[in-house]
C-alpha positions as CSV (number, residue, x, y, z in Angstrom):
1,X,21.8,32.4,31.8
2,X,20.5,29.5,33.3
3,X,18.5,29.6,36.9
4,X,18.9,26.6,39.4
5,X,16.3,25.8,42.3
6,X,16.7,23.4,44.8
7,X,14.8,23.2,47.8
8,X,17.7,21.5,50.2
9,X,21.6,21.3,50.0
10,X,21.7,17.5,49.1
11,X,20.0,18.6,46.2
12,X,21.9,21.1,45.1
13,X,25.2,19.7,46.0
14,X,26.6,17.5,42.9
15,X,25.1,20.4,40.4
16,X,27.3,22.8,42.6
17,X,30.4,21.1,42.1
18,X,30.0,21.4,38.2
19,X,30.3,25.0,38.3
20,X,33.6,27.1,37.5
21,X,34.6,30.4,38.1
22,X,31.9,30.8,40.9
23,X,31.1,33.8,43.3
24,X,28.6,33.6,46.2
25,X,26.5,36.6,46.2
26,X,24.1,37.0,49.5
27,X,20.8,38.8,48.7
28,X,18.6,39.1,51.5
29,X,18.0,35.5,52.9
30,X,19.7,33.9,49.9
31,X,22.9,33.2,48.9
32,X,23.2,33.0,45.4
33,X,26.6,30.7,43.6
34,X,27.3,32.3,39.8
35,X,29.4,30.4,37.5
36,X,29.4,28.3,34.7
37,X,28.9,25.2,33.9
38,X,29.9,23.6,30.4
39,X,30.9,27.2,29.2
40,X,26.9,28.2,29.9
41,X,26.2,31.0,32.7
42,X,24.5,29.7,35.8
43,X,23.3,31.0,39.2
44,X,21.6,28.8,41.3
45,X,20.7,28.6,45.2
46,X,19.2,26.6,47.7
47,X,15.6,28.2,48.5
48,X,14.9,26.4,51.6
49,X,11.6,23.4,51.9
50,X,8.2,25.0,51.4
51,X,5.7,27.0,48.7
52,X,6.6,30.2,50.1
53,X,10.6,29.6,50.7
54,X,10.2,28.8,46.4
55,X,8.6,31.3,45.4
56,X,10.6,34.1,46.9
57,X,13.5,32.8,45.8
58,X,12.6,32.4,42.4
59,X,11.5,36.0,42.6
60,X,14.6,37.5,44.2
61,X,16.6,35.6,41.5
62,X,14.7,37.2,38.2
63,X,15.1,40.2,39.9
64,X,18.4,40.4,40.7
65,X,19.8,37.8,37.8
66,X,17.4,37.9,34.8
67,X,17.8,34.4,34.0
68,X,16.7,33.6,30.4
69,X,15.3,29.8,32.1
70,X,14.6,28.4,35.3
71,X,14.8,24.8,36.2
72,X,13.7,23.4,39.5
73,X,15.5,20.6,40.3
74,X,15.0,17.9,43.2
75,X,13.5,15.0,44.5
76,X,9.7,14.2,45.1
77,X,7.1,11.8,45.2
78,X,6.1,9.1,42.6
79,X,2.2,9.1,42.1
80,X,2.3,6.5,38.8
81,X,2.1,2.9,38.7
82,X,4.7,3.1,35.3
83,X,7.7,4.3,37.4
84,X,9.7,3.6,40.5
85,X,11.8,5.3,42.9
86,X,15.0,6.3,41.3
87,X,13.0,7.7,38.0
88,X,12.1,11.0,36.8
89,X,9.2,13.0,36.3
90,X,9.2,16.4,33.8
91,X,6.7,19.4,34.6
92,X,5.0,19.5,31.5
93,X,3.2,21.7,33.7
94,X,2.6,22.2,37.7
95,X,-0.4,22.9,39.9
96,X,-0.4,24.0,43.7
97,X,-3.1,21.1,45.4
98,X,-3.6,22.8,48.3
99,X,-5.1,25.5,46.6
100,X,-8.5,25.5,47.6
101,X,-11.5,27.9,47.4
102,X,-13.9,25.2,46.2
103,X,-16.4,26.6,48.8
104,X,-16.4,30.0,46.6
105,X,-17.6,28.3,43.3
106,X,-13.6,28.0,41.9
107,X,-12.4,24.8,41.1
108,X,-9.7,23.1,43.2
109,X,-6.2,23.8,42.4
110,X,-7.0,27.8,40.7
111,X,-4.8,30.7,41.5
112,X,-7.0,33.7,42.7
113,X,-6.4,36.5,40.9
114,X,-4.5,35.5,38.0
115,X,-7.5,31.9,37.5
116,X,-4.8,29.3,36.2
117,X,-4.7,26.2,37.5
118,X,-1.8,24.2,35.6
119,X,1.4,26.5,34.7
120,X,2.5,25.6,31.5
121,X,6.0,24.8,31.5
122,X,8.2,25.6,27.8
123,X,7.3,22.6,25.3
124,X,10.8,23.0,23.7
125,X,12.7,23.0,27.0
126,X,10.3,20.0,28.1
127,X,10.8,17.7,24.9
128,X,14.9,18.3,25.1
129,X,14.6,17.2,28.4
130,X,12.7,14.2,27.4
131,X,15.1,13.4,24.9
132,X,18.2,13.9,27.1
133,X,16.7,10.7,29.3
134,X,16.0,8.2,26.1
135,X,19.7,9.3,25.1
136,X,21.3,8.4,28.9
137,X,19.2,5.7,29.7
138,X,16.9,7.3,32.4
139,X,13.4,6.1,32.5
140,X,10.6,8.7,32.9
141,X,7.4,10.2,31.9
142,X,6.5,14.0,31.4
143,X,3.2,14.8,33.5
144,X,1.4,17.0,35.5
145,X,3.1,18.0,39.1
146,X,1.6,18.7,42.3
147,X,2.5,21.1,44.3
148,X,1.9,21.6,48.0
149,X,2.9,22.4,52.0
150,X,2.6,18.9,52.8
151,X,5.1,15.7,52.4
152,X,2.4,13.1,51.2
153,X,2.5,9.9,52.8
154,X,-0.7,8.2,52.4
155,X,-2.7,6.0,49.5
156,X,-5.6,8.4,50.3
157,X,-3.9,11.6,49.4
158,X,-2.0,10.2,46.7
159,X,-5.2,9.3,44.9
160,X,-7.1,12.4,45.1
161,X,-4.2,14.0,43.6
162,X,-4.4,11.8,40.7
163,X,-8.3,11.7,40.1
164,X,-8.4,15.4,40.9
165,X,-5.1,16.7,38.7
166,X,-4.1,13.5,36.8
167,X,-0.7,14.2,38.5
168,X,2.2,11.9,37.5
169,X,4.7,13.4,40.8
170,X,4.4,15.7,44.2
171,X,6.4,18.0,45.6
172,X,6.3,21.3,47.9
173,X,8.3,24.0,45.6
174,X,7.6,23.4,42.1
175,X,4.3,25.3,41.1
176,X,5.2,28.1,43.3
177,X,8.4,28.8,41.6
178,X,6.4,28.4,38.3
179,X,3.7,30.7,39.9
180,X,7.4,33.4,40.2
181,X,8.2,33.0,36.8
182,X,4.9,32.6,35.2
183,X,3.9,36.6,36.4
184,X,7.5,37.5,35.3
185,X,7.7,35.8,32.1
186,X,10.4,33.7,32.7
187,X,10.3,30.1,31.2
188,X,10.9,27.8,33.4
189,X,10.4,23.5,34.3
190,X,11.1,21.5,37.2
191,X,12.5,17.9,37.1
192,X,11.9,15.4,40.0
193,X,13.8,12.4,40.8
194,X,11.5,9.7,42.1
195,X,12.5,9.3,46.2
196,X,9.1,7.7,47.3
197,X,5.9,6.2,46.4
198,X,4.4,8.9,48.3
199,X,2.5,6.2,50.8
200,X,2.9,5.1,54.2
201,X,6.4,4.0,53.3
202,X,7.4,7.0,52.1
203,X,8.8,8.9,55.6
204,X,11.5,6.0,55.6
205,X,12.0,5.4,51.8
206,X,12.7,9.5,51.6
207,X,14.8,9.1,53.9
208,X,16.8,6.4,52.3
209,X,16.6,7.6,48.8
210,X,16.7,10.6,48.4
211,X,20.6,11.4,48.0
212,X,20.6,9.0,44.9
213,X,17.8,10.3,43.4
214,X,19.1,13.9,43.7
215,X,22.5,12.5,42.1
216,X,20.3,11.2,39.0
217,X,18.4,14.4,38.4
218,X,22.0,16.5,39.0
219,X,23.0,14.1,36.1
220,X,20.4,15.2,33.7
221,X,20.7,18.9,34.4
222,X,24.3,18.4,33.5
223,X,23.3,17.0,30.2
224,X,20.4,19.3,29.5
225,X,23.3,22.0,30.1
226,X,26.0,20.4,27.5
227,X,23.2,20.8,25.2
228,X,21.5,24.1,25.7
C-alpha cells in the first residue's frame, strides 16, 4: 500500500480522482480516501498546512494503515537558480530549518533527542522518481528540502537556507512527515512542484501557480504509481 500526503485539497484533488473503489474513513481529525489506483492500494488525506498538522497525520496513517511507502506530495518553493516555477524538486532527503538550539552547542537544523539533521529519504524510490521525469519530460533536480512553519518570501531567508542546508526547495510539511516515518520505519519521499521563487514575489506568484504546479506533481505520482 501506498501512503499519500498533501497538505491542502488543491493538492490532493487530481490524485483523488485517480482512485477506484474508494471508502472515506474518518480517524480522529482526518478523513482518510482508500482505493486504488492503477490496480496498486492507496490511502491518502489531506493533513492540513503546517509541521505539526504533517506529522500527525503521517502518524495516525502508519498507525491505522501500515503503508509499505509514503510520498508527500505538493507544491513549494524554488531555492535553485537551475529551475523555475512549474518544475520539480525530489527529497533525496529533508531537514526542519526552524530547528534551532544553536545556543545549546547543536548545530542548526538537529532533531533533539533522536540528533539527525537530514532524513534520508529511500535511494531506490528516489532514483525511479528521477527517472519517471527524464521519461515524461519534466525538468528537475533531486536535493535537499527544507522544512519549516514559515511561507518564505524573502532573498534573505532564501539564502541562509542554501548556505546553511544546501537546500534545492522549501516547504512546511515535508521533514515532519519524514520525522513520522523515520521513528516508524516507514520509507517514505516527498516531491514538490515549483509554485515560487520563494522571494518577495512569491505571496502573488503562489497564488497564481500553485494549481498548475500541483496538477504536474499529481502527474508524476500517477506515473511513479503505473510503475511501482
Amino acid at each position: 500500500m501506498i501512503g499519500i500526503i498533501c497538505a491542502m485539497d488543491i493538492e490532493l484533488e487530481t490524485i483523488k480522482h485517480l482512485s477506484v473503489e474508494s471508502t472515506t474513513e474518518s480517524v480522529g481529525y482526518f478523513k482518510f480516501i482508500k482505493g486504488k489506483i492503477h490496480g496498486i492500494e492507496t490511502v491518502m488525506c489531506v493533513s492540513g498546512v503546517g509541521k505539526v498538522f504533517a506529522a500527525l497525520c503521517a502518524h495516525t496513517m502508519i498507525m491505522r494503515f501500515s503503508p509499505d511507502l509514503i510520498i508527500n506530495v505538493g507544491v513549494g518553493g524554488n531555492l535553485t537558480s537551475t529551475l523555475k516555477i512549474g518544475d520539480i524538486t525530489i527529497s533525496e532527503n529533508l531537514v526542519q530549518h526552524d530547528m534551532d538550539t544553536t545556543p545549546l552547542g547543536d548545530p542548526p537544523g538537529m532533531i533533539s533527542g533522536i540528533n539527525i539533521i537530514k532524513f534520508e529519504c529511500d535511494k531506490k524510490i528516489v532514483d525511479k522518481i528521477c527517472c519517471i521525469c527524464k521519461e515524461i519530460g519534466i525538468n528537475y533536480k533531486k536535493g535537499t528540502i527544507a522544512t519549516g512553519d514559515r511561507f518564505i518570501a524573502s532573498k534573505e531567508e532564501k539564502t541562509r537556507l542554501v548556505n546553511t542546508f544546501s537546500a534545492v526547495s522549501c516547504d512546511m510539511e515535508g521533514a515532519a512527515i519524514a520525522q513520522a516515518c523515520y521513528i516508524n520505519n516507514v520509507p517514505f519521499v516527498a516531491i514538490r512542484a515549483l509554485s515560487d521563487d520563494a522571494d518577495n514575489a512569491s505571496p502573488s506568484d503562489f497564488s497564481e501557480f500553485c494549481k498548475t504546479s500541483a496538477i504536474k506533481s499529481a502527474q508524476l505520482v500517477e506515473n511513479f504509481i503505473k510503475a511501482y
